[in-house]
Backbone as XML, in Angstrom:
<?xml version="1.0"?>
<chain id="A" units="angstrom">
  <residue number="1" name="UNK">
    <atom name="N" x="-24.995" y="19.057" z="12.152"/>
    <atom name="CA" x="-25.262" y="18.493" z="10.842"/>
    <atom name="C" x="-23.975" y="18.254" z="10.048"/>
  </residue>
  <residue number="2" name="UNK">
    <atom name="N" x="-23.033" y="19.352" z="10.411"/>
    <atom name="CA" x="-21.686" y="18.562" z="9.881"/>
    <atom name="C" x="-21.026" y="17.638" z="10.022"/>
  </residue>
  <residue number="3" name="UNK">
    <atom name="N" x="-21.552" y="17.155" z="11.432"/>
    <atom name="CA" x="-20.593" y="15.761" z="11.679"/>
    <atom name="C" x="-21.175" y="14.533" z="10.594"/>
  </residue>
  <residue number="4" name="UNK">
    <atom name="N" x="-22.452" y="14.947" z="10.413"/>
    <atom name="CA" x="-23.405" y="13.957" z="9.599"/>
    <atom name="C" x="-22.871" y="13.717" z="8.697"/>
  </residue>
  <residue number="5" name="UNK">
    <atom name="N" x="-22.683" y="15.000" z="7.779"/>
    <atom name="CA" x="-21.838" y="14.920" z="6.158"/>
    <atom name="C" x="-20.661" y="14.133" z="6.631"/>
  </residue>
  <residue number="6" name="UNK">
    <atom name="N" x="-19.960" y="15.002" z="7.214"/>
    <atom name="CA" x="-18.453" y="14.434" z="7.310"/>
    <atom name="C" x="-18.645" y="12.881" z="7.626"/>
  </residue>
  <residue number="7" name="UNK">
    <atom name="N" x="-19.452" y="12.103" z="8.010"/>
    <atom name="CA" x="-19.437" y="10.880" z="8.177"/>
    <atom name="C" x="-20.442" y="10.177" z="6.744"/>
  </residue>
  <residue number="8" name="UNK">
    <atom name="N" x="-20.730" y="10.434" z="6.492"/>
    <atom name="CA" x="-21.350" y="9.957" z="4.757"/>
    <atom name="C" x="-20.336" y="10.484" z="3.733"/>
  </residue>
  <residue number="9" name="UNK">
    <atom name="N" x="-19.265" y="11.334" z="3.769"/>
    <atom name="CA" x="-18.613" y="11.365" z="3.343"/>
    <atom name="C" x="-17.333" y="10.537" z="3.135"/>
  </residue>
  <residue number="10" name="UNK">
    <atom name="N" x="-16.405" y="10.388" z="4.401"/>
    <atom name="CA" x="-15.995" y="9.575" z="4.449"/>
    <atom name="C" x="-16.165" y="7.916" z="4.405"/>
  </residue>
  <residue number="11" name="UNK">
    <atom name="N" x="-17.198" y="7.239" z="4.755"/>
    <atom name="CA" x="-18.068" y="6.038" z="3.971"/>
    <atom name="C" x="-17.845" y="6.466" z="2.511"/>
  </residue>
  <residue number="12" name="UNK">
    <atom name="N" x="-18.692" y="7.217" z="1.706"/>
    <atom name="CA" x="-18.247" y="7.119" z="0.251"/>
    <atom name="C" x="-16.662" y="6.709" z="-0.048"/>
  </residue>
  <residue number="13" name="UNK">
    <atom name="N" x="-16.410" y="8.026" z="0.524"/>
    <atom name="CA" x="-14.519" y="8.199" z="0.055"/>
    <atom name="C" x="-14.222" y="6.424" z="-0.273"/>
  </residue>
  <residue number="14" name="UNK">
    <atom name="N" x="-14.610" y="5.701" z="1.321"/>
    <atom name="CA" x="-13.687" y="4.114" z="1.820"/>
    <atom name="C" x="-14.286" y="2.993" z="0.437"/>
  </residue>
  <residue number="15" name="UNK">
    <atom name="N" x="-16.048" y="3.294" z="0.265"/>
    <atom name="CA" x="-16.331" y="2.450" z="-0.719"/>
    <atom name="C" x="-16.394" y="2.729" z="-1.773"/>
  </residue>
  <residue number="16" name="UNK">
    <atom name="N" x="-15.150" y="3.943" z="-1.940"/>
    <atom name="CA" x="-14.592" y="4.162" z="-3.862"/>
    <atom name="C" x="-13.570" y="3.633" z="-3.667"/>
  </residue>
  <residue number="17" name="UNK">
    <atom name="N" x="-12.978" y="3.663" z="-2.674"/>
    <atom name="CA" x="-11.625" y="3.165" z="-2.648"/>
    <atom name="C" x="-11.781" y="1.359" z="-2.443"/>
  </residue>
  <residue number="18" name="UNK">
    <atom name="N" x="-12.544" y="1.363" z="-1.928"/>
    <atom name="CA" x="-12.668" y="-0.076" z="-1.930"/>
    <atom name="C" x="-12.867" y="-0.936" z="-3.310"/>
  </residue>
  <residue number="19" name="UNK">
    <atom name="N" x="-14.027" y="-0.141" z="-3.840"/>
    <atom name="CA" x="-14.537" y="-0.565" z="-5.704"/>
    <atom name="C" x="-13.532" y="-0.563" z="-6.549"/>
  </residue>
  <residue number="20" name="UNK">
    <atom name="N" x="-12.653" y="0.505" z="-6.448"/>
    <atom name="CA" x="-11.499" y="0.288" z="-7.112"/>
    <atom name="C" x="-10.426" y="-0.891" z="-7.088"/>
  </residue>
  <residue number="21" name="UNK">
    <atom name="N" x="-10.297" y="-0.883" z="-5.931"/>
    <atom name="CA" x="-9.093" y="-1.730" z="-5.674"/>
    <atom name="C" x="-9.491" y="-3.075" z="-5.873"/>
  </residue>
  <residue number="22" name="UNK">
    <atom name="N" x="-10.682" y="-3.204" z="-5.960"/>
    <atom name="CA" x="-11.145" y="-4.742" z="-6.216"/>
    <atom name="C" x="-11.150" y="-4.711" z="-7.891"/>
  </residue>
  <residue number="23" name="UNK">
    <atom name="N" x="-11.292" y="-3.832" z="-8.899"/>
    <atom name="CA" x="-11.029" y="-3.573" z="-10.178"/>
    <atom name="C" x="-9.595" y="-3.543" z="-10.281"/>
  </residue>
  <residue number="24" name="UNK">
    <atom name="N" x="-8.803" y="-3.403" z="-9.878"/>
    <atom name="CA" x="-7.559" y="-2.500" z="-10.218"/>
    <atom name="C" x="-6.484" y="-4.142" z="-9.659"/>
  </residue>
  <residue number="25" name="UNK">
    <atom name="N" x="-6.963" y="-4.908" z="-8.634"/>
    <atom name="CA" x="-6.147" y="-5.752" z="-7.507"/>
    <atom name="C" x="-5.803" y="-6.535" z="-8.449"/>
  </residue>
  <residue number="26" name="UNK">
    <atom name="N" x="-6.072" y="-7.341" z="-9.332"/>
    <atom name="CA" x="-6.142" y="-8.763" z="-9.951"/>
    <atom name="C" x="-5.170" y="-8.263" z="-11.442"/>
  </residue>
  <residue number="27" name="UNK">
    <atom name="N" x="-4.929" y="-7.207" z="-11.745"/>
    <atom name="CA" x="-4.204" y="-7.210" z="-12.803"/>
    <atom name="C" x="-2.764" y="-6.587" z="-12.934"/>
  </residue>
  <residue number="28" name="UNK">
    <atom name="N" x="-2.777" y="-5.841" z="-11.284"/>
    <atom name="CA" x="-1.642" y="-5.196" z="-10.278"/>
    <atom name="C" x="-0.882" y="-6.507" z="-9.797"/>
  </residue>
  <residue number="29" name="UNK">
    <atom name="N" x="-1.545" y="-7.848" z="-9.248"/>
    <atom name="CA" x="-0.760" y="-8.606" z="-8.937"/>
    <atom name="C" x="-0.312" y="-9.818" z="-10.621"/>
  </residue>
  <residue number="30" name="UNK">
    <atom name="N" x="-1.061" y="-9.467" z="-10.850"/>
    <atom name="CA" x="-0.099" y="-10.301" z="-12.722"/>
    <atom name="C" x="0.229" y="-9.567" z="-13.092"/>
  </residue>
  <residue number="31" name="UNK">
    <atom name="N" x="1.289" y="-8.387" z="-12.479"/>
    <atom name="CA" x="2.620" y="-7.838" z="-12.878"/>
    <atom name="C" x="2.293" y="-6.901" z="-14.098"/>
  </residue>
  <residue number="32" name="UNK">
    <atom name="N" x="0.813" y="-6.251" z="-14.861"/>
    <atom name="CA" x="0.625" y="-5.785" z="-15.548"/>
    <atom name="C" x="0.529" y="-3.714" z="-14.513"/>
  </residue>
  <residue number="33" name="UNK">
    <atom name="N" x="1.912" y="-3.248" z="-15.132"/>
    <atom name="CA" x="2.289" y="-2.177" z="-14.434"/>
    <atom name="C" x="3.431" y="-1.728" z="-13.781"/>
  </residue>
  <residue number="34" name="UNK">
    <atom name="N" x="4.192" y="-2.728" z="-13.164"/>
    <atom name="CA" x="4.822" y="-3.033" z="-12.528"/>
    <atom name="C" x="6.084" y="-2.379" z="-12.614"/>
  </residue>
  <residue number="35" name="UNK">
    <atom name="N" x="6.784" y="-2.160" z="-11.526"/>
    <atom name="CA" x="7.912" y="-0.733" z="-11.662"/>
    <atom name="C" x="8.910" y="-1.488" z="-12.066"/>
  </residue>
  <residue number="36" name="UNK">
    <atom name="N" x="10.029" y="-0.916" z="-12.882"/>
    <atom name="CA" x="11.027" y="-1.601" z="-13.473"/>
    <atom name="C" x="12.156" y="-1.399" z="-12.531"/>
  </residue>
  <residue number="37" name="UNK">
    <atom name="N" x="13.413" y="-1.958" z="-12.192"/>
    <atom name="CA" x="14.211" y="-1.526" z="-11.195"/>
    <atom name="C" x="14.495" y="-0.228" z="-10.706"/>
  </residue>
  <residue number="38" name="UNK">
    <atom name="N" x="14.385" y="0.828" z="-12.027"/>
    <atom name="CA" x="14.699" y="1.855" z="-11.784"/>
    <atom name="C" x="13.379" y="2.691" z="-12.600"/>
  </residue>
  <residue number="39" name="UNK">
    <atom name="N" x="12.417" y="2.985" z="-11.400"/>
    <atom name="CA" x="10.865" y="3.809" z="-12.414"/>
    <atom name="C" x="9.934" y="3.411" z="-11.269"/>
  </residue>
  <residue number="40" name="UNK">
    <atom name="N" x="8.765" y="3.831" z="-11.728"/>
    <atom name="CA" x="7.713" y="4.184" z="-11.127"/>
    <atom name="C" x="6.535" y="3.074" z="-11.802"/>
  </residue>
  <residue number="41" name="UNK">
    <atom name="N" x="5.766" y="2.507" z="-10.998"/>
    <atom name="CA" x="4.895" y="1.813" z="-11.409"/>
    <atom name="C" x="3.422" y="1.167" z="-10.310"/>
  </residue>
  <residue number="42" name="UNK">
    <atom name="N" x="3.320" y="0.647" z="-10.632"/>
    <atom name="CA" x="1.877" y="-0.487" z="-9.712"/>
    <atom name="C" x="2.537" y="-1.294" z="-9.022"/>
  </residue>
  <residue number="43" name="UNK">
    <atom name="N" x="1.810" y="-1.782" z="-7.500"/>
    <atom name="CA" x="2.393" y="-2.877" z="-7.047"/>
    <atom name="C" x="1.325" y="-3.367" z="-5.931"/>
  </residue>
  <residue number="44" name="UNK">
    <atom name="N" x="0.614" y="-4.175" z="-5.834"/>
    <atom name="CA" x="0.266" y="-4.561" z="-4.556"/>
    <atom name="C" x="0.778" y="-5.150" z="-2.816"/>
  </residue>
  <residue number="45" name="UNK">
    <atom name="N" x="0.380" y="-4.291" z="-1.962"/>
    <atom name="CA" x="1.165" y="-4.495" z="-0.741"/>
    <atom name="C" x="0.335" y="-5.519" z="-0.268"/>
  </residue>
  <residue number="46" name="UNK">
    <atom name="N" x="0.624" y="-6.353" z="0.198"/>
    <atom name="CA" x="-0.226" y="-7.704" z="1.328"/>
    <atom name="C" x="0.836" y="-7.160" z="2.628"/>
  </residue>
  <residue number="47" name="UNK">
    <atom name="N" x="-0.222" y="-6.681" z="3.713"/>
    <atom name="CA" x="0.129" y="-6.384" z="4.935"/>
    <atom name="C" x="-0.692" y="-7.471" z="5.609"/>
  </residue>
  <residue number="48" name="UNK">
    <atom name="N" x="-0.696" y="-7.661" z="7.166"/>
    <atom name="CA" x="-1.483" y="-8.459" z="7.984"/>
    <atom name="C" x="-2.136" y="-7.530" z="8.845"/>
  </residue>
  <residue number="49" name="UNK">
    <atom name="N" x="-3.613" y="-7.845" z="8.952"/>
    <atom name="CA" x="-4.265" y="-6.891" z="9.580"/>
    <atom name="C" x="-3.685" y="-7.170" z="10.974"/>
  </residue>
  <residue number="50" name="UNK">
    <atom name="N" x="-3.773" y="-5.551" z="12.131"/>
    <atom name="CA" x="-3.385" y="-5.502" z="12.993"/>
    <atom name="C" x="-4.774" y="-6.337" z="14.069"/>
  </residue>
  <residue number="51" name="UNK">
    <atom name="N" x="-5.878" y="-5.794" z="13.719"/>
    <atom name="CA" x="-6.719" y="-6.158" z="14.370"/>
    <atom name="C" x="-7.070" y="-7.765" z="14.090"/>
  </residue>
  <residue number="52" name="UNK">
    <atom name="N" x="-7.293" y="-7.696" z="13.150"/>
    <atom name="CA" x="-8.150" y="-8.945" z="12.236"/>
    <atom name="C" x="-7.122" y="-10.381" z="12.319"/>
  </residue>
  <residue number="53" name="UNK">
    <atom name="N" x="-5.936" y="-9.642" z="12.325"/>
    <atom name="CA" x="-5.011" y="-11.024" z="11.693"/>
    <atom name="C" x="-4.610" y="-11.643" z="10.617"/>
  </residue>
  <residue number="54" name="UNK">
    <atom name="N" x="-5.761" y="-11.163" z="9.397"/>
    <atom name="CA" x="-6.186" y="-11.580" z="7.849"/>
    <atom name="C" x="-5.107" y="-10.637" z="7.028"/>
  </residue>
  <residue number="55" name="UNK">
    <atom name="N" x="-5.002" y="-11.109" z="6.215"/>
    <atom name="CA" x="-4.113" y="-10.989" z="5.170"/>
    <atom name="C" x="-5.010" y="-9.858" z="4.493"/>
  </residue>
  <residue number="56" name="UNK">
    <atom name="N" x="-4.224" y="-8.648" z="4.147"/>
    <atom name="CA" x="-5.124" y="-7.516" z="3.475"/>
    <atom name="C" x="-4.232" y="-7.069" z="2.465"/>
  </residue>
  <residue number="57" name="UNK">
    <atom name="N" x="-4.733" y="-6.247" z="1.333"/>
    <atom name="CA" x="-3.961" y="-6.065" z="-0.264"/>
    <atom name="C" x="-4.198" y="-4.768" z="0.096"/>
  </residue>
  <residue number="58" name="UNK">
    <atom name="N" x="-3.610" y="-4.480" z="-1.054"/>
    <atom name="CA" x="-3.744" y="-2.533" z="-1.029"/>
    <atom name="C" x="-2.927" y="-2.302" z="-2.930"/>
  </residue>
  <residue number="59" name="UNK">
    <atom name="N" x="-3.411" y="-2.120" z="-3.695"/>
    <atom name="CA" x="-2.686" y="-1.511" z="-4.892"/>
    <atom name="C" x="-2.440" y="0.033" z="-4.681"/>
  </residue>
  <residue number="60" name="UNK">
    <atom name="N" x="-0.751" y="-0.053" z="-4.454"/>
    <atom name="CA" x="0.137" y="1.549" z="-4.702"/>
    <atom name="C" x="0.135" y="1.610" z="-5.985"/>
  </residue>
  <residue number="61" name="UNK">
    <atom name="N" x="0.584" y="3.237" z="-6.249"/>
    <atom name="CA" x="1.684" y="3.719" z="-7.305"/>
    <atom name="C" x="2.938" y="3.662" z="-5.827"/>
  </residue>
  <residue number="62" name="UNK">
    <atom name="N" x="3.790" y="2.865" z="-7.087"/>
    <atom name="CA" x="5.369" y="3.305" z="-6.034"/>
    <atom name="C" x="6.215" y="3.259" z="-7.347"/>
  </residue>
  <residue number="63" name="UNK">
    <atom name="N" x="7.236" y="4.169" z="-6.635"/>
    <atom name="CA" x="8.880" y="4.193" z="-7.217"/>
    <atom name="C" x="9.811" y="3.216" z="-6.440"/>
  </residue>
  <residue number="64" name="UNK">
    <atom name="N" x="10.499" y="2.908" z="-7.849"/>
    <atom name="CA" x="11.022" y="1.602" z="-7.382"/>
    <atom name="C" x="12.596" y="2.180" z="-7.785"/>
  </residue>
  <residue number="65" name="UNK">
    <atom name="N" x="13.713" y="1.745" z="-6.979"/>
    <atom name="CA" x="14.835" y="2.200" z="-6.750"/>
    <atom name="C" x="15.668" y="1.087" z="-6.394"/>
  </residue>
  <residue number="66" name="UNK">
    <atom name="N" x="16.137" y="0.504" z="-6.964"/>
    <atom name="CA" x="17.045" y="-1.081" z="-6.771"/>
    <atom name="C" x="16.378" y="-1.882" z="-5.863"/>
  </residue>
  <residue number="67" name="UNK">
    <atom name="N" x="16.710" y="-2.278" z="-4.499"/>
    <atom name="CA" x="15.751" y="-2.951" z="-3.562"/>
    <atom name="C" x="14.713" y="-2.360" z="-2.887"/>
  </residue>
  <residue number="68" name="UNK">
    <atom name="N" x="14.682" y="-1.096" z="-3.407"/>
    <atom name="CA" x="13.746" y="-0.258" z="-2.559"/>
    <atom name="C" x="12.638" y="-0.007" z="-3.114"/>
  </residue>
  <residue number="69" name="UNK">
    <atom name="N" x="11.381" y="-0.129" z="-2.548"/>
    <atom name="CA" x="10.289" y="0.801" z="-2.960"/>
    <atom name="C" x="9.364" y="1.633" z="-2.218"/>
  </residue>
  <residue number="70" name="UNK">
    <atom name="N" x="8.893" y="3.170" z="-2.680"/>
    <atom name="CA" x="8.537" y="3.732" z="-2.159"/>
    <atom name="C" x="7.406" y="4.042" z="-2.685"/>
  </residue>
  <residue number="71" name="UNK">
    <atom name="N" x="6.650" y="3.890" z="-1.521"/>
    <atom name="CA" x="5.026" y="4.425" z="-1.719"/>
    <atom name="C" x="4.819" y="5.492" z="-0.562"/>
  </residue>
  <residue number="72" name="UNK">
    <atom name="N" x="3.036" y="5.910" z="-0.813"/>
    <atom name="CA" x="2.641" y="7.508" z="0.065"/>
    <atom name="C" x="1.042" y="6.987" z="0.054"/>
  </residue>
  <residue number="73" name="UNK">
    <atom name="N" x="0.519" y="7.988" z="0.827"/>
    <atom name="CA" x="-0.770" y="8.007" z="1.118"/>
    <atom name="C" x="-0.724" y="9.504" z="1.816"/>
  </residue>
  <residue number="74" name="UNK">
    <atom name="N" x="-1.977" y="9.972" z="0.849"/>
    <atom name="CA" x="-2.325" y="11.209" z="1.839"/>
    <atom name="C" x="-3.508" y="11.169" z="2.821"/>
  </residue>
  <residue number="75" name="UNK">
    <atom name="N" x="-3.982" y="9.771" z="2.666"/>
    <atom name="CA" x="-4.936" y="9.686" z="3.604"/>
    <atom name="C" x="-4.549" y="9.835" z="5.049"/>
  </residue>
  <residue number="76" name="UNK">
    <atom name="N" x="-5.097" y="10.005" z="5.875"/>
    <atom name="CA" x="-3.844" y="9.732" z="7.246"/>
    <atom name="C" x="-4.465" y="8.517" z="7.816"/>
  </residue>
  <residue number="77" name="UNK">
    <atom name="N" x="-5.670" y="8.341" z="7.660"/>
    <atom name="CA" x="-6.288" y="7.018" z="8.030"/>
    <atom name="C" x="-6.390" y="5.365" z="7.252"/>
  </residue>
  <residue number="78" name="UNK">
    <atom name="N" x="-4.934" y="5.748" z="6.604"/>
    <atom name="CA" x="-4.808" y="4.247" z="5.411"/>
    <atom name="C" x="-4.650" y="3.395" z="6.499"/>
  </residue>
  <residue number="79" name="UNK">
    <atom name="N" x="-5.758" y="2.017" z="6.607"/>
    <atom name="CA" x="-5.554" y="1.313" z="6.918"/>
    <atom name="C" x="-3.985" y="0.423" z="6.677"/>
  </residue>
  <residue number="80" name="UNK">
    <atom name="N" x="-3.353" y="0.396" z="5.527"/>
    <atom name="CA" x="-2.215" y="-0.588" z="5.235"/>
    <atom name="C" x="-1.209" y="0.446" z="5.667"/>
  </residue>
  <residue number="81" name="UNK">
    <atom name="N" x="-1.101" y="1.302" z="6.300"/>
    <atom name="CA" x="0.249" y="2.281" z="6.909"/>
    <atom name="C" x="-0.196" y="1.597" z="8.670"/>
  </residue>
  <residue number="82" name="UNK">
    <atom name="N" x="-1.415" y="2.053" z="9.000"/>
    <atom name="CA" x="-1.665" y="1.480" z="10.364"/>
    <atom name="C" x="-1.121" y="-0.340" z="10.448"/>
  </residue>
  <residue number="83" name="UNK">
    <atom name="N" x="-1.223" y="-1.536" z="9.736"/>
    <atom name="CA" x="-0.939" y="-2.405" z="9.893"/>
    <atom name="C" x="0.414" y="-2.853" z="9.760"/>
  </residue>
  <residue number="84" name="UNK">
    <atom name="N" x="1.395" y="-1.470" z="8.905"/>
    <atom name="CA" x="2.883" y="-1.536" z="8.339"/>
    <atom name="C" x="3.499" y="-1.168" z="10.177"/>
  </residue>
  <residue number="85" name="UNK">
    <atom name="N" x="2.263" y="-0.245" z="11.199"/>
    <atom name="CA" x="3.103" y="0.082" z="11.965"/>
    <atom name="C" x="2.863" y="-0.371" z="13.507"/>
  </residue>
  <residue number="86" name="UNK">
    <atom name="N" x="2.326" y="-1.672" z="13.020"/>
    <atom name="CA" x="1.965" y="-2.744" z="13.998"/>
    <atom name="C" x="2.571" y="-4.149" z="13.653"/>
  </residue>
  <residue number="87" name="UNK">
    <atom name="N" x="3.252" y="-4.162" z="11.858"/>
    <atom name="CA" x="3.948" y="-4.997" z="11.993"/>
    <atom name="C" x="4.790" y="-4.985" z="10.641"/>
  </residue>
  <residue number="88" name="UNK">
    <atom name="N" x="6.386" y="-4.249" z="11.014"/>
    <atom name="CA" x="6.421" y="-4.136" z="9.391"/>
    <atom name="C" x="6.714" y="-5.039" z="8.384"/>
  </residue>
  <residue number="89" name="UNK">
    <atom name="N" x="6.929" y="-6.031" z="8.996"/>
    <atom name="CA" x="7.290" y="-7.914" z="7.816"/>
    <atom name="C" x="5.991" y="-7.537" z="6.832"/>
  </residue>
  <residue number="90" name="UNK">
    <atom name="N" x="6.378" y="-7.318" z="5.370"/>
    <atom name="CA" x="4.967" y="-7.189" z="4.884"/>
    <atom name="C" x="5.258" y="-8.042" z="3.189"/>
  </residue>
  <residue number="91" name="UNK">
    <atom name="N" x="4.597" y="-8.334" z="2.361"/>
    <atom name="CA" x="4.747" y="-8.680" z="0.872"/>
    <atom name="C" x="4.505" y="-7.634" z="-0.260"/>
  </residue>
  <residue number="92" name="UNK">
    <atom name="N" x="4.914" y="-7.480" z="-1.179"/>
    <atom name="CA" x="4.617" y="-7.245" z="-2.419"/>
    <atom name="C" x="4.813" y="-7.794" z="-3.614"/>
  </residue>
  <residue number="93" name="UNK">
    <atom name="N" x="3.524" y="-7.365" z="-4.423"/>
    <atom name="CA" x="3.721" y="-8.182" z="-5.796"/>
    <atom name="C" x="4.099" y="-7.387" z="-6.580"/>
  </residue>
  <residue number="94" name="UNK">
    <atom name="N" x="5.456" y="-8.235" z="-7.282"/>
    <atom name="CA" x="6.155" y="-7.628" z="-8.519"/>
    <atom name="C" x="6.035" y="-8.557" z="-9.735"/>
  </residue>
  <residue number="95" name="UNK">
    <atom name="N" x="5.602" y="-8.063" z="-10.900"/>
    <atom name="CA" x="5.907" y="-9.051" z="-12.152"/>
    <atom name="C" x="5.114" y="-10.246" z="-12.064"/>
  </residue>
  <residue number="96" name="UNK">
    <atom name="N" x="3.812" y="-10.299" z="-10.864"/>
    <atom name="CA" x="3.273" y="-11.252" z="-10.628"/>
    <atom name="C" x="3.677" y="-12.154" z="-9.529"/>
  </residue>
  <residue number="97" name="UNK">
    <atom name="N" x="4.715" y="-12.144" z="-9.339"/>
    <atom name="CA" x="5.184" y="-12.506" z="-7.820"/>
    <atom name="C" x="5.560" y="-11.855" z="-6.507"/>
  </residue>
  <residue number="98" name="UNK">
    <atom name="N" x="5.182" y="-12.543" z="-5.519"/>
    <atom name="CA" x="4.497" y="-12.381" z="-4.024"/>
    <atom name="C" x="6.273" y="-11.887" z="-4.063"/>
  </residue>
  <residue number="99" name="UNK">
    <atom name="N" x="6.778" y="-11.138" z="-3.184"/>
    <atom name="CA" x="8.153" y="-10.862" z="-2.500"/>
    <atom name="C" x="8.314" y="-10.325" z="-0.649"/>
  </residue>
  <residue number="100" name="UNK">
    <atom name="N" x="8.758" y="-10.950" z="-0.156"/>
    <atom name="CA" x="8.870" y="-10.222" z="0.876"/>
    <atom name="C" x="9.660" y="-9.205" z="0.941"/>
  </residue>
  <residue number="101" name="UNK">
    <atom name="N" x="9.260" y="-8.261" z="1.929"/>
    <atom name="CA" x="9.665" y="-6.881" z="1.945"/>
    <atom name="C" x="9.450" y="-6.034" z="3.570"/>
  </residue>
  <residue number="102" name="UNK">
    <atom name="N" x="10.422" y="-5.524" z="4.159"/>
    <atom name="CA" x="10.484" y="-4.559" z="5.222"/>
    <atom name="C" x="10.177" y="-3.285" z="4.962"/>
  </residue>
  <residue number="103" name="UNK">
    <atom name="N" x="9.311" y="-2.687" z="6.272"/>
    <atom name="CA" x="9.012" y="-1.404" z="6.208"/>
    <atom name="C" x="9.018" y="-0.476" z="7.049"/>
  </residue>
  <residue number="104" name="UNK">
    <atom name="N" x="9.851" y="0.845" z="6.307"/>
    <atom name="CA" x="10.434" y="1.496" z="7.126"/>
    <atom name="C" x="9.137" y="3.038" z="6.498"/>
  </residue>
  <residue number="105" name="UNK">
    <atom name="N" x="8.501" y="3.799" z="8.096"/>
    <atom name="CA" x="7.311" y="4.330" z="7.911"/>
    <atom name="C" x="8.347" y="6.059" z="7.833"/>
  </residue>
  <residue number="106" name="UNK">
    <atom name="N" x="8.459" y="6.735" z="7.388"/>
    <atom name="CA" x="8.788" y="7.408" z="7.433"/>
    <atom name="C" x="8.263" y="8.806" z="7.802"/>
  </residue>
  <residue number="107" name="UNK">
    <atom name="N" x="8.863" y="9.602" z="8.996"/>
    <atom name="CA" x="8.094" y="10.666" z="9.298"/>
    <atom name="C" x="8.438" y="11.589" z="9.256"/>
  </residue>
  <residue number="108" name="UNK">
    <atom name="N" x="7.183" y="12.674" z="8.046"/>
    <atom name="CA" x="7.882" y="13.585" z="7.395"/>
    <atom name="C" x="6.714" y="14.566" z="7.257"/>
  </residue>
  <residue number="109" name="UNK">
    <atom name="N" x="7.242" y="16.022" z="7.552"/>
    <atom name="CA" x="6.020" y="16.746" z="7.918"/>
    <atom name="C" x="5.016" y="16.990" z="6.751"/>
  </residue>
  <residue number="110" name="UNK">
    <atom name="N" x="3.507" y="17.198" z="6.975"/>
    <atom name="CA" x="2.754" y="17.385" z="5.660"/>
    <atom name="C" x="2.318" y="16.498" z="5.545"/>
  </residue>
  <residue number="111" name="UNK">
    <atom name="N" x="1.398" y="16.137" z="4.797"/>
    <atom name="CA" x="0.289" y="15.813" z="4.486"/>
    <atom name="C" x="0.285" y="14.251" z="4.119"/>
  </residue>
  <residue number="112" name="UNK">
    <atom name="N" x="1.461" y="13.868" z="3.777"/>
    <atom name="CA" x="1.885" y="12.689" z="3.043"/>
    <atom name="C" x="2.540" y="12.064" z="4.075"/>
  </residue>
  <residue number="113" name="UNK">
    <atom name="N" x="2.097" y="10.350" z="3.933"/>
    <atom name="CA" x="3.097" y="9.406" z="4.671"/>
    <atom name="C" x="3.649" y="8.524" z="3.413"/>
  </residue>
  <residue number="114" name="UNK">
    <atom name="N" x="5.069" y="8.431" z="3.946"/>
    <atom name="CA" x="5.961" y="7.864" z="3.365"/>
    <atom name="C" x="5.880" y="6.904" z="3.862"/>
  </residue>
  <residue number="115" name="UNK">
    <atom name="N" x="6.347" y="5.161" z="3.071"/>
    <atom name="CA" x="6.991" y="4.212" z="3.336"/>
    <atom name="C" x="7.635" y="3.524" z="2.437"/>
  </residue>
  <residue number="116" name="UNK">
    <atom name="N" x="8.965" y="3.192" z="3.203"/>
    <atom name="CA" x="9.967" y="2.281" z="1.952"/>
    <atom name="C" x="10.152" y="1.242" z="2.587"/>
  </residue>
  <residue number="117" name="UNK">
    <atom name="N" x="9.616" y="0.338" z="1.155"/>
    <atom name="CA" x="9.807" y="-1.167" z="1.151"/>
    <atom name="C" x="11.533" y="-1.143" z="0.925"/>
  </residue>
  <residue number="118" name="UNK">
    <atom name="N" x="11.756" y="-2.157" z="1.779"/>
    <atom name="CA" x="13.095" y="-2.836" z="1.474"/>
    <atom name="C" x="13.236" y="-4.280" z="0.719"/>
  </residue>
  <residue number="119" name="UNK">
    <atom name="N" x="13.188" y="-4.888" z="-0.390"/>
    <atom name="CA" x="12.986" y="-6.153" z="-0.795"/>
    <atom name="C" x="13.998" y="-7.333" z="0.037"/>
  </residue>
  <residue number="120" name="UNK">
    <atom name="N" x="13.703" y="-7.901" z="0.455"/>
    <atom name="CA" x="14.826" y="-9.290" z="0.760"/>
    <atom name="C" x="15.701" y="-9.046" z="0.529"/>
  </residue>
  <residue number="121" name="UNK">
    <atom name="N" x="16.859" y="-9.550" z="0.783"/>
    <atom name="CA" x="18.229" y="-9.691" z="0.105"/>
    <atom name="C" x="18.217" y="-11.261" z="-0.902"/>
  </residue>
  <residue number="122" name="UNK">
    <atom name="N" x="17.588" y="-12.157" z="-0.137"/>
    <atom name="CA" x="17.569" y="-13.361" z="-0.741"/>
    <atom name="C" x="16.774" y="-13.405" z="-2.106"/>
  </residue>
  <residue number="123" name="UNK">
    <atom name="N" x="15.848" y="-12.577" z="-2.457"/>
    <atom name="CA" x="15.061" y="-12.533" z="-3.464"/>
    <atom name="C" x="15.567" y="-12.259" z="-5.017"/>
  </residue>
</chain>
C-alpha cells in the first residue's frame, strides 16, 4: 500500500509544480524578477527535451554572478537537469530576453543539484 501513496504522491507533487509554473512562466520571462548582474533573482530555463525533442521552460530562483548563473533542484528527478545532461546548449530569459547559455551540471554530494549557466560571450 505504500507504493500506492508514494505514487499519488508524487503525481500531486509534478501537478503543483506544473500549476505553478504555468502561473509563475509568463511574468518570469517579461523580466519581472530578474537577477541583476550581481544578486539573486527569477529566470526561465528553455532546455530541449531529451526524449520529446520540444522545447521545455522551467522558472528557477538563480544567483546571478557576471556571466554566470546558478541554479539547484532538490528534486533528483527534475526533468530540466535530465535534459541539461543530454544536452547542455540551453536558453534563458533575462529582462525578457531569450539568451543562450552553457551548462555545466555540477556534482556535489547531498541532496541538491547544482547547475551553472554560462551566458554567451557574444551576448
Amino acid at each position: 500500500m505504500i507504493v500506492g501513496m508514494v505514487m499519488i504522491t508524487d503525481e500531486l507533487t509534478q501537478q503543483a509544480f506544473r500549476t505553478l509554473n504555468h502561473v509563475v512562466l509568463p511574468s518570469v520571462k517579461a523580466g519581472i524578477g530578474s537577477p541583476l548582474p550581481i544578486g539573486s533573482g527569477l529566470v526561465v530555463l528553455e532546455t530541449i527535451g531529451r526524449k520529446s525533442g520540444k522545447v521545455r521552460q522551467a522558472p528557477l530562483v538563480a544567483t546571478r554572478l557576471g556571466n554566470r548563473i546558478i541554479v539547484s533542484t532538490v528534486r533528483r528527478d527534475s526533468q530540466w537537469v535530465k535534459n541539461l545532461e543530454a544536452n547542455p546548449d540551453a536558453s534563458v530569459w533575462l529582462y525578457g530576453r531569450k539568451r543562450p547559455v552553457s551548462a555545466e551540471i555540477d556534482d556535489v554530494p547531498g541532496p541538491f543539484t547544482v547547475v551553472t549557466l554560462t551566458l554567451a560571450a557574444d551576448e
